[in-house]
C-alpha positions in Angstrom: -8.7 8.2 -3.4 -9.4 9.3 -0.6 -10.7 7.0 2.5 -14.6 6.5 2.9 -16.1 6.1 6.8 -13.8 4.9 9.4 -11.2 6.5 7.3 -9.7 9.9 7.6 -8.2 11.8 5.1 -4.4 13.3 6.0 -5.0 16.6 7.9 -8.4 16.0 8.5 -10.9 15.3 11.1 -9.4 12.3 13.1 -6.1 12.8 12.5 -3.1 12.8 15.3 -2.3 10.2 18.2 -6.1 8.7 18.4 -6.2 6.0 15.4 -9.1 4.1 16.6 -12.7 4.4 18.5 -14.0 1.7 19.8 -17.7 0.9 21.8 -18.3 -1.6 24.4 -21.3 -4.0 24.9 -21.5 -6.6 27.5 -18.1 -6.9 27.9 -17.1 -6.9 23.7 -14.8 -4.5 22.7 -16.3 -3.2 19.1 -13.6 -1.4 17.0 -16.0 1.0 15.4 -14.2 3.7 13.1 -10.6 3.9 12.3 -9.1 7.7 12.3 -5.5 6.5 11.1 -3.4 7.4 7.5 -0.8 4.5 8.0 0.2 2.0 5.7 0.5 -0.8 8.5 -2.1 -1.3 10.6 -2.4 -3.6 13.7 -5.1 -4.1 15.4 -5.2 -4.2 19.5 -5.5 -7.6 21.4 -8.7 -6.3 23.2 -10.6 -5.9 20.1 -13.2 -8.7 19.6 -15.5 -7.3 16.8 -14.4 -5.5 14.0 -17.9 -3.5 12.7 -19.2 -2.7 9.3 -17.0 -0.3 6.9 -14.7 0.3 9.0 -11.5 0.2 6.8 -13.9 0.0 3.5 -12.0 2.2 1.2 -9.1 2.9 2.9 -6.5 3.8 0.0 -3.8 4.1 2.8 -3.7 0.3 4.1 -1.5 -2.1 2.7 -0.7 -4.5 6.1 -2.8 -5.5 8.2 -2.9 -8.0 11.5 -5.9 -9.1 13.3 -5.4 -10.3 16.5 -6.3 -13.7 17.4 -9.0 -11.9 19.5 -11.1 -10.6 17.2 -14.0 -13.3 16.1 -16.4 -11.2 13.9 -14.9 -9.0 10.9 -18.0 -7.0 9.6 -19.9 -7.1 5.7 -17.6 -4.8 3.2 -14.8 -4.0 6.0 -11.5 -3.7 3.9 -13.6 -3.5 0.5 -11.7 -1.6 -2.1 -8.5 -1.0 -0.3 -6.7 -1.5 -3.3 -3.1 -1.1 -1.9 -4.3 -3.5 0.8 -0.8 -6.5 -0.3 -0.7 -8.8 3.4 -3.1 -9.6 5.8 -2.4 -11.7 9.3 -5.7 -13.1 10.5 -5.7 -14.4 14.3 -7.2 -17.7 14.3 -10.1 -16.2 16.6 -12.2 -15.5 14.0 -15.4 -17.1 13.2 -17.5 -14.7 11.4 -16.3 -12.7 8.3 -19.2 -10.7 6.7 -20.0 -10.7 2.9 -17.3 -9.3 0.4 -14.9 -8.2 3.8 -11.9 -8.3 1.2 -14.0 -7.3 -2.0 -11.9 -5.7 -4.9 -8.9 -5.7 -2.9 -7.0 -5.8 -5.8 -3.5 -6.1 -4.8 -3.6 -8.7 -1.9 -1.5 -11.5 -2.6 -0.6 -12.3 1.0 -2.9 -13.9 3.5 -2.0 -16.3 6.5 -3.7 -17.3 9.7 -2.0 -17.3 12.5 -3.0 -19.8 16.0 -2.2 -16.8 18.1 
């Protein structure tokens, strides 16, 4: 299945060295679109917000860390990443938006982390 708007399909648009694009507003990093076909993902320890849909059907992802620095995750962000097994959360966040980790079907592995 291929991945759904942040996502890129393997030889497609978005694909090479540049996994991520982020904005900035008043000083918040906002990771907006993720360009990336790897199985592990970590995100950067500059990223504050994680917007909507970014990872939102990404059949590729099955790890994932979240930096202590990130304090919002957006509505439907990892929905239906279905390989999507472990995911670190830093113990920044403070906002997770509706069904972020909807019909992830195969995570049986979450921790928070204090750092």
């Amino acid at each position: 299945m291929a991945c759904h708007f942040g996502c890129a399909v393997p030889g497609g648009a978005g694909s090479g060295s540049r996994q991520f694009t982020y904005t900035t507003n008043n000083g918040t990093v906002i990771l907006t679109a993720y360009h990336g076909t790897s199985g592990t993902v970590v995100i950067s320890n500059f990223v504050n917000v994680i917007t909507n849909y970014v990872f939102y059907n990404c059949s590729t992802l099955d790890n994932l860390t979240i930096p202590a620095s990130v304090t919002s995750i957006g509505d439907l962000e990892f929905y239906d990443c279905q390989n999507l097994s472990s995911v670190t959360l830093g113990g920044g966040v403070t906002n997770m938006g509706g069904y972020a980790f909807g019909n992830c079907s195969s995570l049986t592995n979450a921790s928070i982390s204090n750092g």
